[in-house]
KEGUDO-477461 format. One line per field, with one value per atom (N, C-alpha, C, O): residue number from 1; atom name; x, y, z. Coordinates in steps of 0.05 Angstrom, whole numbers, plus 5000, padded with zeros to 4 digits. Layout:
REM residues N
resi: [NUM,...]
name: [CA,...]
x: [X,...]
y: [Y,...]
z: [Z,...]
//
This chain:
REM residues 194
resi: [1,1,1,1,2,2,2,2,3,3,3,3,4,4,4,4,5,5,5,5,6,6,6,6,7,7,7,7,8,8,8,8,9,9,9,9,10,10,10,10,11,11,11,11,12,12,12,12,13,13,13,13,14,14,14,14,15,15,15,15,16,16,16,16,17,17,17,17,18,18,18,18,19,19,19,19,20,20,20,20,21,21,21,21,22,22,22,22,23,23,23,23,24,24,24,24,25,25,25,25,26,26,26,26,27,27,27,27,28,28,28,28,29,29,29,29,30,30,30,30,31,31,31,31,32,32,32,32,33,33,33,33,34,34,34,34,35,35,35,35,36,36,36,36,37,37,37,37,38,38,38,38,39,39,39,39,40,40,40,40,41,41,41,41,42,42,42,42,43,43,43,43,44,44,44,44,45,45,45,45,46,46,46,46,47,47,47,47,48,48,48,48,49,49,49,49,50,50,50,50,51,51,51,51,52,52,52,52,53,53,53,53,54,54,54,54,55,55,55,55,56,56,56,56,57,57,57,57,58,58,58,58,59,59,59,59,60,60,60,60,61,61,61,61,62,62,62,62,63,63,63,63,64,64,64,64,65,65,65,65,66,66,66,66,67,67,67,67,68,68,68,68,69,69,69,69,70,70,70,70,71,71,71,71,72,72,72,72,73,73,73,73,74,74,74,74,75,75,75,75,76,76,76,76,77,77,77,77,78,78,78,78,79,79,79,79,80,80,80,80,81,81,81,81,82,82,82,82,83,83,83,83,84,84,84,84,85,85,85,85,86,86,86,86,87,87,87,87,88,88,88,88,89,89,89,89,90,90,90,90,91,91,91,91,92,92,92,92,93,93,93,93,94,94,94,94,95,95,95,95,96,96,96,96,97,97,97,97,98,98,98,98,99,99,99,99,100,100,100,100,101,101,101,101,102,102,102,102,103,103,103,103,104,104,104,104,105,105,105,105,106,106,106,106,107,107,107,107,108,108,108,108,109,109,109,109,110,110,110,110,111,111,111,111,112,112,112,112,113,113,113,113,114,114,114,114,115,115,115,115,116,116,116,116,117,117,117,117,118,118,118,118,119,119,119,119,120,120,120,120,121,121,121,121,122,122,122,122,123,123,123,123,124,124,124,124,125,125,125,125,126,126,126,126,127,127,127,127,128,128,128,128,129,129,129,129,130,130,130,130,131,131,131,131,132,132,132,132,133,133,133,133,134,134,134,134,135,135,135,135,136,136,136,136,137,137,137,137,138,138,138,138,139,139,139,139,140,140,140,140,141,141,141,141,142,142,142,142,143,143,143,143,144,144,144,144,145,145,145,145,146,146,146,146,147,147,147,147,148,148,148,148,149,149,149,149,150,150,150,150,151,151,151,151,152,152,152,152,153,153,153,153,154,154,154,154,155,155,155,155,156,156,156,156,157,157,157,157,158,158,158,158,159,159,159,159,160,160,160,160,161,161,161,161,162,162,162,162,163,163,163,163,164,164,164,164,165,165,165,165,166,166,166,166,167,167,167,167,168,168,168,168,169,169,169,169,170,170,170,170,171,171,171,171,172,172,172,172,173,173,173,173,174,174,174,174,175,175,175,175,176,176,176,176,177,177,177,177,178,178,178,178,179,179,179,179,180,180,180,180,181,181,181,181,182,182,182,182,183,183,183,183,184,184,184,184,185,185,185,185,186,186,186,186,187,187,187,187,188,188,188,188,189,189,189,189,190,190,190,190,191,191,191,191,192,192,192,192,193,193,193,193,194,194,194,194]
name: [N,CA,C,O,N,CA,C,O,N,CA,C,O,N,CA,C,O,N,CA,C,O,N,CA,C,O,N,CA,C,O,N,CA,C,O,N,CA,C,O,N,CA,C,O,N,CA,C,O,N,CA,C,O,N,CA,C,O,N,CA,C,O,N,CA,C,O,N,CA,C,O,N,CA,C,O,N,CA,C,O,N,CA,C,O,N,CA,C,O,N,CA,C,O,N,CA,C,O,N,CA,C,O,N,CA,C,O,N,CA,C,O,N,CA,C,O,N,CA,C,O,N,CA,C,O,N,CA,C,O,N,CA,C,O,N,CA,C,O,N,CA,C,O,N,CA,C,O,N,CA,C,O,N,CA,C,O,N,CA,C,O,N,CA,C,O,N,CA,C,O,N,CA,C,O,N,CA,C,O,N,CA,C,O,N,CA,C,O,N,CA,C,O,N,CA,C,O,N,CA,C,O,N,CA,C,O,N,CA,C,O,N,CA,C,O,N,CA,C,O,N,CA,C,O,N,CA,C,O,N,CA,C,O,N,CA,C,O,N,CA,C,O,N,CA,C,O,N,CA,C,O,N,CA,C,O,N,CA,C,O,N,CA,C,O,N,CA,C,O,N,CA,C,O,N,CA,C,O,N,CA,C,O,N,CA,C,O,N,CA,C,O,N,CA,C,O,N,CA,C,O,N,CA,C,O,N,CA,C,O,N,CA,C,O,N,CA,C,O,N,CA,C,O,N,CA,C,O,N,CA,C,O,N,CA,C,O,N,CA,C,O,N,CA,C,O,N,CA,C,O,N,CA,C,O,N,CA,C,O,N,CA,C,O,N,CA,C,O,N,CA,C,O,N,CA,C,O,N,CA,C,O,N,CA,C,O,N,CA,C,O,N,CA,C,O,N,CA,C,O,N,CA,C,O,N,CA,C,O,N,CA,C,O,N,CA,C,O,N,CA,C,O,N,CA,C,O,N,CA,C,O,N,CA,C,O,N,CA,C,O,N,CA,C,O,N,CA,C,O,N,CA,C,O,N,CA,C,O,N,CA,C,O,N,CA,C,O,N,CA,C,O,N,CA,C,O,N,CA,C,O,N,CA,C,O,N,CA,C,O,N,CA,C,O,N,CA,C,O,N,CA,C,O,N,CA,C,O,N,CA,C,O,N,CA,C,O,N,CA,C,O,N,CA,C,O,N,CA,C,O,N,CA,C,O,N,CA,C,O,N,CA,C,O,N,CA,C,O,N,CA,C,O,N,CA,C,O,N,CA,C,O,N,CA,C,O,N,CA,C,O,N,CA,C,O,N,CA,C,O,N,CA,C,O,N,CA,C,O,N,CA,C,O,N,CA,C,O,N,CA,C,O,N,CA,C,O,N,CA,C,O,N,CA,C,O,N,CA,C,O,N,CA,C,O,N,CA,C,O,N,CA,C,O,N,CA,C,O,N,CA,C,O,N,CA,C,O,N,CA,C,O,N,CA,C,O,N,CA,C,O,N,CA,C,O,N,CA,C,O,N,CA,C,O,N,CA,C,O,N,CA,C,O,N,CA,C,O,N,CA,C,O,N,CA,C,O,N,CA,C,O,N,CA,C,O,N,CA,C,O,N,CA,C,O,N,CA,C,O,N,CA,C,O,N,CA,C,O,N,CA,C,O,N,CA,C,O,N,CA,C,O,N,CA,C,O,N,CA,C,O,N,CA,C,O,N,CA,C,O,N,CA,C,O,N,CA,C,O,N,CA,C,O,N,CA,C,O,N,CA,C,O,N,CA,C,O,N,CA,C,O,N,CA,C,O,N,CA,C,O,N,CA,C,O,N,CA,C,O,N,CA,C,O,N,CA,C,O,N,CA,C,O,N,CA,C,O,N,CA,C,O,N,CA,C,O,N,CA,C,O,N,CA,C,O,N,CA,C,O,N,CA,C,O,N,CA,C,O,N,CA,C,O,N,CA,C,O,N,CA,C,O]
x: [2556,2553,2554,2541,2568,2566,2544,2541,2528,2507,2496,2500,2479,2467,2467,2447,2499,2493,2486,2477,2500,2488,2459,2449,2442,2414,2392,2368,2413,2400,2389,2374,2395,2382,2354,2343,2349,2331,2297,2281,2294,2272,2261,2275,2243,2232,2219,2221,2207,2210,2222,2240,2224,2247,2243,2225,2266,2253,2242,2246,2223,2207,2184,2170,2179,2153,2126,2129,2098,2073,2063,2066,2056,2035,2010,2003,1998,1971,1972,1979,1959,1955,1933,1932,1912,1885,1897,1920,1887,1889,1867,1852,1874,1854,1866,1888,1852,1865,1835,1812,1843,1828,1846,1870,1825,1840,1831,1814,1846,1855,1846,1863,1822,1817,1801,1782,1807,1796,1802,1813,1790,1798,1816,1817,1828,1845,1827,1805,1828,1818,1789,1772,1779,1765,1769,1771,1771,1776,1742,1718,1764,1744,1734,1713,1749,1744,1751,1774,1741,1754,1755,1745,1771,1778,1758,1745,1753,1742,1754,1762,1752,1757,1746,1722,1754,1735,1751,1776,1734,1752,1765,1761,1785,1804,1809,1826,1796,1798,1797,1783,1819,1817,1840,1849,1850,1873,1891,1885,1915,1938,1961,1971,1967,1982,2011,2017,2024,2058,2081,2090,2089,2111,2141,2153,2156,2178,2199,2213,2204,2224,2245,2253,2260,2288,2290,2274,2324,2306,2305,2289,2320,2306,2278,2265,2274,2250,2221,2220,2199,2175,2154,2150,2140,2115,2084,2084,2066,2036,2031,2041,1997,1979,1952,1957,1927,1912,1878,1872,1865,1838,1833,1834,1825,1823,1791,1793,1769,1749,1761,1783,1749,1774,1747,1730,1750,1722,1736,1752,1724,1740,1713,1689,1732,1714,1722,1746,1709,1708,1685,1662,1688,1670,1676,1694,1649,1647,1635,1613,1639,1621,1624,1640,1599,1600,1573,1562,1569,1555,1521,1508,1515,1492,1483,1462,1511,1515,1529,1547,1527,1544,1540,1518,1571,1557,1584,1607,1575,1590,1592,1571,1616,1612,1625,1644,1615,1620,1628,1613,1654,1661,1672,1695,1664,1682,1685,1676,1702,1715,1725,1734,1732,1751,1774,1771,1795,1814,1836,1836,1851,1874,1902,1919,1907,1931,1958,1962,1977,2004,2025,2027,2039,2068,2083,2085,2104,2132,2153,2161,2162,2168,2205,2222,2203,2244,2252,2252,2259,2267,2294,2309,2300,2317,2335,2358,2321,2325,2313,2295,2321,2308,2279,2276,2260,2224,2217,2193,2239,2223,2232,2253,2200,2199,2192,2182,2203,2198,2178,2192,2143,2128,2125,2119,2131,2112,2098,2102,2077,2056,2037,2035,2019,1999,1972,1971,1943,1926,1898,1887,1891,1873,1839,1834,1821,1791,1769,1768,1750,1721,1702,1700,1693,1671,1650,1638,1638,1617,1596,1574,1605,1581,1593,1616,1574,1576,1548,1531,1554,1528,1534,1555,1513,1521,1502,1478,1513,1490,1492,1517,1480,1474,1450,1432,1463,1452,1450,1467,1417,1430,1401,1382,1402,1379,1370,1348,1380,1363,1353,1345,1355,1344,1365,1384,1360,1388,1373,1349,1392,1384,1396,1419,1397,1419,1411,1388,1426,1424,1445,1470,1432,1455,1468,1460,1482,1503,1509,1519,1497,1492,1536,1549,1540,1561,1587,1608,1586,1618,1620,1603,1647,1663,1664,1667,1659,1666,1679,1674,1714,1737,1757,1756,1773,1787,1827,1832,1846,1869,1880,1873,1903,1920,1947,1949,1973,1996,1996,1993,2002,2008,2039,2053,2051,2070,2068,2049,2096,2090,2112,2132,2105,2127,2115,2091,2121,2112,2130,2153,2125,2145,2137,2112,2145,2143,2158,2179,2141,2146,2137,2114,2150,2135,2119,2101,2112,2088,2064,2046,2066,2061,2056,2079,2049,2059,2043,2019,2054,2036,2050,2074,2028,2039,2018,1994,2033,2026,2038,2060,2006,2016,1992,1969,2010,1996,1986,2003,1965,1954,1943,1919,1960,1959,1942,1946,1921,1892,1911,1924,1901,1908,1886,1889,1855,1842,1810,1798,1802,1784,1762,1758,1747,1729,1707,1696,1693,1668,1673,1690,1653,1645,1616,1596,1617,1585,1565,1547,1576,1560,1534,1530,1510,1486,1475,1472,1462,1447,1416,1406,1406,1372,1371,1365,1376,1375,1386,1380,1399,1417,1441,1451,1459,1483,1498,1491,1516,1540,1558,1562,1567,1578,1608,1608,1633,1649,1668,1676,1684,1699,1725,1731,1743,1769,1787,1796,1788,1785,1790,1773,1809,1821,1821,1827,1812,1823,1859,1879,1857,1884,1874,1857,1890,1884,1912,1934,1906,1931,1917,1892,1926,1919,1933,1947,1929,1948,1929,1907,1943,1934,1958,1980,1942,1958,1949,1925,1960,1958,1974,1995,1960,1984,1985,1966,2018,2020,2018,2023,2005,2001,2015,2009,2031,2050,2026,2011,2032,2011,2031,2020]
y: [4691,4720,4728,4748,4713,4723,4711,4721,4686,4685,4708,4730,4704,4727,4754,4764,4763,4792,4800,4820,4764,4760,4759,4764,4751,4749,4786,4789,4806,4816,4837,4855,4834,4858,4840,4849,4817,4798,4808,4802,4827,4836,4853,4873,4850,4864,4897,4917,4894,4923,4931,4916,4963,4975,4963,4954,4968,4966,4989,5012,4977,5002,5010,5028,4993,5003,4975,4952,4993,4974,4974,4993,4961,4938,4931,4921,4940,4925,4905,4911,4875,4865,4849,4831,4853,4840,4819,4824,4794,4773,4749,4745,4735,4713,4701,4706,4673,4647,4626,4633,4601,4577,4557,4555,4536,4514,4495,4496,4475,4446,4437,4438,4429,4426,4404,4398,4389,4362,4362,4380,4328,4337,4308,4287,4318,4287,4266,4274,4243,4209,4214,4201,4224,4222,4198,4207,4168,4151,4161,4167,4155,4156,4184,4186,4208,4236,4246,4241,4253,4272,4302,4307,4323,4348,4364,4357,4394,4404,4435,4451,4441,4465,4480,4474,4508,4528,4550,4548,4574,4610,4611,4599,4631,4638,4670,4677,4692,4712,4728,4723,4750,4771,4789,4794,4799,4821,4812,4796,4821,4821,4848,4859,4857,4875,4857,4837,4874,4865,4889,4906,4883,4898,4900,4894,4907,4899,4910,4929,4888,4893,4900,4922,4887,4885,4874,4866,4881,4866,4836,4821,4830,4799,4790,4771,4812,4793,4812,4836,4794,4817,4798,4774,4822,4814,4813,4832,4797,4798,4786,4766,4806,4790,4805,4826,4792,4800,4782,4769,4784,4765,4758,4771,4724,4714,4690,4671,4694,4685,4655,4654,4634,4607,4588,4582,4579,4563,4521,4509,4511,4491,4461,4460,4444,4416,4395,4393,4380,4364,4343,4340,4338,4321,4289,4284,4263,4245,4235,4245,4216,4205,4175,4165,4162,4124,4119,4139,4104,4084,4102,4112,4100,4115,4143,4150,4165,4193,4205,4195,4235,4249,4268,4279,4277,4289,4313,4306,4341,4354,4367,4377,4368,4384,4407,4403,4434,4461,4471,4475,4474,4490,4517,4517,4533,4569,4578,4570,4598,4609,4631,4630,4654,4671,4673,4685,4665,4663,4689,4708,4688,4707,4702,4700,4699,4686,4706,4724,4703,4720,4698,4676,4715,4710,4713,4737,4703,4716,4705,4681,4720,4722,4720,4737,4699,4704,4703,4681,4721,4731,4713,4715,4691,4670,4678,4669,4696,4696,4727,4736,4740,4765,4746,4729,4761,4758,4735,4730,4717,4692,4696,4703,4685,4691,4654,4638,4652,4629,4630,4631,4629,4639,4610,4586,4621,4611,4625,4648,4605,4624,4614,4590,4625,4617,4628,4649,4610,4626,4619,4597,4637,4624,4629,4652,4611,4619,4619,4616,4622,4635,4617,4611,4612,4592,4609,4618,4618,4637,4614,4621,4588,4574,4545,4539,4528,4503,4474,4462,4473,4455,4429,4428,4406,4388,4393,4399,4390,4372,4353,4350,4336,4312,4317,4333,4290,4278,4250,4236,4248,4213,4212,4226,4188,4185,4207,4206,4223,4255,4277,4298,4269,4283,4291,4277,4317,4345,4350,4356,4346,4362,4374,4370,4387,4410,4413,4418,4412,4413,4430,4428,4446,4462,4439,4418,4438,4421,4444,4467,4426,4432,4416,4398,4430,4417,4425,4422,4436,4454,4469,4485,4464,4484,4517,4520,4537,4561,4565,4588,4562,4568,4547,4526,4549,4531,4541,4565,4527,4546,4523,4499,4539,4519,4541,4565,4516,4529,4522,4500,4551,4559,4560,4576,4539,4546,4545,4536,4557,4561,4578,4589,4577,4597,4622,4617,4647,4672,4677,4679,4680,4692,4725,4725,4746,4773,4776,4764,4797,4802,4829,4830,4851,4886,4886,4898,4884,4885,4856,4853,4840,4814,4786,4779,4779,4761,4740,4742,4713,4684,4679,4682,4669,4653,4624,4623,4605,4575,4568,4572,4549,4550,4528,4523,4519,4478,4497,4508,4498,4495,4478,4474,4463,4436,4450,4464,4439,4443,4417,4397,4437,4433,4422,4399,4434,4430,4417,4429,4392,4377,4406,4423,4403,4418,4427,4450,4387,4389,4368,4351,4374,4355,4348,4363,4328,4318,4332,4347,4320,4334,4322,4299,4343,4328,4346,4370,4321,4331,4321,4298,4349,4354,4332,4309,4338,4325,4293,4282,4284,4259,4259,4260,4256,4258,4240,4216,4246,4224,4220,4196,4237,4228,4247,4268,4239,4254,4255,4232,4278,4272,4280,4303,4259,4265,4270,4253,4299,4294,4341,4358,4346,4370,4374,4355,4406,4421,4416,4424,4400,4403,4412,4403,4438,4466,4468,4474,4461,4468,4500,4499,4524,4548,4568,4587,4564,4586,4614,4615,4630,4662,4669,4659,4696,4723,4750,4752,4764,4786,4813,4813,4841,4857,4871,4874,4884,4907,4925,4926,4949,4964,4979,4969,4997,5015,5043,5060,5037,5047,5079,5092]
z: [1035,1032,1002,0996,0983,0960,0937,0915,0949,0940,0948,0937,0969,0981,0963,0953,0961,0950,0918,0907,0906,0876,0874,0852,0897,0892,0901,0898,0912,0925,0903,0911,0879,0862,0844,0824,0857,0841,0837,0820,0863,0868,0842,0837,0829,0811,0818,0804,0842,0863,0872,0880,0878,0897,0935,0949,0937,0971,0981,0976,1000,1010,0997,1005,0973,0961,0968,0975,0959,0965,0938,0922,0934,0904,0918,0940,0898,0901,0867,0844,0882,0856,0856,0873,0838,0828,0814,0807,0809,0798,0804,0823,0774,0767,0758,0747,0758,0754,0760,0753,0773,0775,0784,0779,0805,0827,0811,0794,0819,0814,0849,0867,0853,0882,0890,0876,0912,0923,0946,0958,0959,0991,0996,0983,1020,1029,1028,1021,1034,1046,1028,1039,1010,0996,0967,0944,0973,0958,0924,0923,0903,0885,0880,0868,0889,0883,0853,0847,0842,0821,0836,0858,0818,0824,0815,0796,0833,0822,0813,0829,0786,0769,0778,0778,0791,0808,0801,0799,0798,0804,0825,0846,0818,0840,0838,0822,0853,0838,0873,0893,0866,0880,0874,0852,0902,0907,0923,0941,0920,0941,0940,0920,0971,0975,0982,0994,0969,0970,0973,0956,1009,1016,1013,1033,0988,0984,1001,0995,1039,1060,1050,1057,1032,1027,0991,0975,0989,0954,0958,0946,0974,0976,0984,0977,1003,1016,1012,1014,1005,1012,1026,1027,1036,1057,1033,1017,1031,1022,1033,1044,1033,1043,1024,1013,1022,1009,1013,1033,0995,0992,0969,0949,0974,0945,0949,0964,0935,0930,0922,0911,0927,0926,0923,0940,0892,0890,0897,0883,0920,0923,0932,0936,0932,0937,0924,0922,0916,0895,0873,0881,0861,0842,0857,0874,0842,0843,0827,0824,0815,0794,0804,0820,0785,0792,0769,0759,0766,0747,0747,0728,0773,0776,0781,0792,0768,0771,0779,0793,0773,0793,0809,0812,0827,0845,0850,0847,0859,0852,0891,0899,0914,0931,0943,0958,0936,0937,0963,0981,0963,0988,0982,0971,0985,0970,0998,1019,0991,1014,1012,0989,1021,1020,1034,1055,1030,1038,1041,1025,1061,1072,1067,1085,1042,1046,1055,1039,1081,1083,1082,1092,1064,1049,1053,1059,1056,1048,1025,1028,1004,0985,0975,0973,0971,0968,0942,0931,0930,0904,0909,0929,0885,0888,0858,0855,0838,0813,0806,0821,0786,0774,0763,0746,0784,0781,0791,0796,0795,0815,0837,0846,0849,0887,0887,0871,0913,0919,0950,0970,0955,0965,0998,0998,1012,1038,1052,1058,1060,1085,1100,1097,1116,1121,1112,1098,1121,1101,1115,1113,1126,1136,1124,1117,1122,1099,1114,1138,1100,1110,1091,1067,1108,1085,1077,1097,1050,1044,1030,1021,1029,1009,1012,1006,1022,1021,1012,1026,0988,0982,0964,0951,0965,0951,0924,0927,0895,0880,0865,0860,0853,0840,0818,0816,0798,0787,0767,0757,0769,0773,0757,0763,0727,0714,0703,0692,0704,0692,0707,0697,0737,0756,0766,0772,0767,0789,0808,0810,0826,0861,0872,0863,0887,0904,0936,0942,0951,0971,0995,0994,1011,1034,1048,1039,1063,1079,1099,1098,1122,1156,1168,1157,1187,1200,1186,1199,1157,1150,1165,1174,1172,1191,1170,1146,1193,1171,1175,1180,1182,1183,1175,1187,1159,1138,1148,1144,1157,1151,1138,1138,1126,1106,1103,1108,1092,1094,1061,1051,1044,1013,1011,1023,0993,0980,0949,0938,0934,0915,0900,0910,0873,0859,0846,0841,0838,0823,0802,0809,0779,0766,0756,0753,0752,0750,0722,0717,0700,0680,0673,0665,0675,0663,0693,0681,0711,0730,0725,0742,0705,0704,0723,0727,0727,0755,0749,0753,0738,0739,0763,0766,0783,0803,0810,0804,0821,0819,0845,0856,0856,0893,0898,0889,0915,0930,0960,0974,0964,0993,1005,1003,1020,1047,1068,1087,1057,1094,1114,1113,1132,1164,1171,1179,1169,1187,1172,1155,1183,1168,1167,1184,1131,1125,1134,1133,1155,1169,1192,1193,1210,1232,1234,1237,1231,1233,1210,1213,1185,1159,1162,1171,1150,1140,1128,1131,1102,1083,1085,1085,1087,1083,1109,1103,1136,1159,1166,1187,1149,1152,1153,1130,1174,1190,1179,1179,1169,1142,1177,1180,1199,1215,1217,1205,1232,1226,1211,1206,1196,1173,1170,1166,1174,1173,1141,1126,1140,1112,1100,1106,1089,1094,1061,1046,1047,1031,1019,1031,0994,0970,0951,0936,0952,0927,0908,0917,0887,0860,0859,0855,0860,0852,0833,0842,0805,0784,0776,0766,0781,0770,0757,0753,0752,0735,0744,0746,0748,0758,0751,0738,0763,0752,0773,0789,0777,0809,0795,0771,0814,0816,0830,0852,0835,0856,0876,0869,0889,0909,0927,0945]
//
């Protein structure tokens, strides 16, 4: 109980109030059982609303444009594959410290773009990819720190659910793929009191 009541003024909001917060950043993103992947550097850019329940605890949820996939390279080129998404991520927020939240949730995404391209010898190609699943969920944890209305926050999202079934490019069936969304995701953002 006397932790508890030492931590309960940690909240940088009052209780009872709503935030809106725009923010940007960039993923650190690849997929599981992908042997020989590099990561791929992608935008991370949207909004999130944040309900401060208690001073310990707050509720978000919001939308964030989530550029994800990964790179590959080998002797004879490379190859880059684009999965974006818009994602939903809801939160919940435990102010452990004055401005740090310590973040869990679920999150579930939308696939808006999925393509492969390459290049190999000098020659670039690009191609749509048939068989991505358009629905992606994944569980976000993570830390926020809060500064003036400031907010860097930094968060691992663990996919649940394989990206595709039965991929094929320009009509050739790679088969099925066991194989899920790992997102490193850092922003900055500012609240807004609503």
């Amino acid at each position: 109980m006397v932790l508890l009541s030492s931590v309960a003024t940690y909240a940088q909001q009052s209780k009872g109030t709503l935030t809106v917060q725009p923010k940007v950043g960039f993923n650190i993103a690849t997929l599981t059982n992908a042997d020989g992947g590099d990561s791929r550097f992608g935008l991370a850019a949207g909004a999130e609303f944040e309900y401060q329940a208690t001073d310990l605890l707050s509720i978000s949820f919001g939308a964030m444009y989530s550029m994800q996939g990964m790179k590959a390279s080998s002797d004879e080129g490379k190859a880059t594959l684009k999965l974006d998404y818009v994602n939903i991520p809801i939160l919940a927020n435990v102010y452990v410290v004055k401005g740090l939240a310590v973040k869990v949730g679920i999150q579930p995404g939308f696939k808006v773009n999925s393509s492969l391209s390459a290049k190999a010898s000098g020659v670039s190609a690009s191609a749509d990819l048939d068989g991505v699943k358009s629905f992606d969920f994944s569980i976000p944890v993570g830390l926020s720190y809060e500064y003036r209305n400031f907010v860097i926050d930094g968060r691992y999202n663990f996919g649940l659910t394989n990206w595709a079934k039965d991929v094929s490019v320009l009509g050739e069936t790679m088969g099925e793929v066991d194989s899920k969304n790992s997102v490193f995701q850092l922003t900055i953002g500012y609240k807004l009191p609503l």
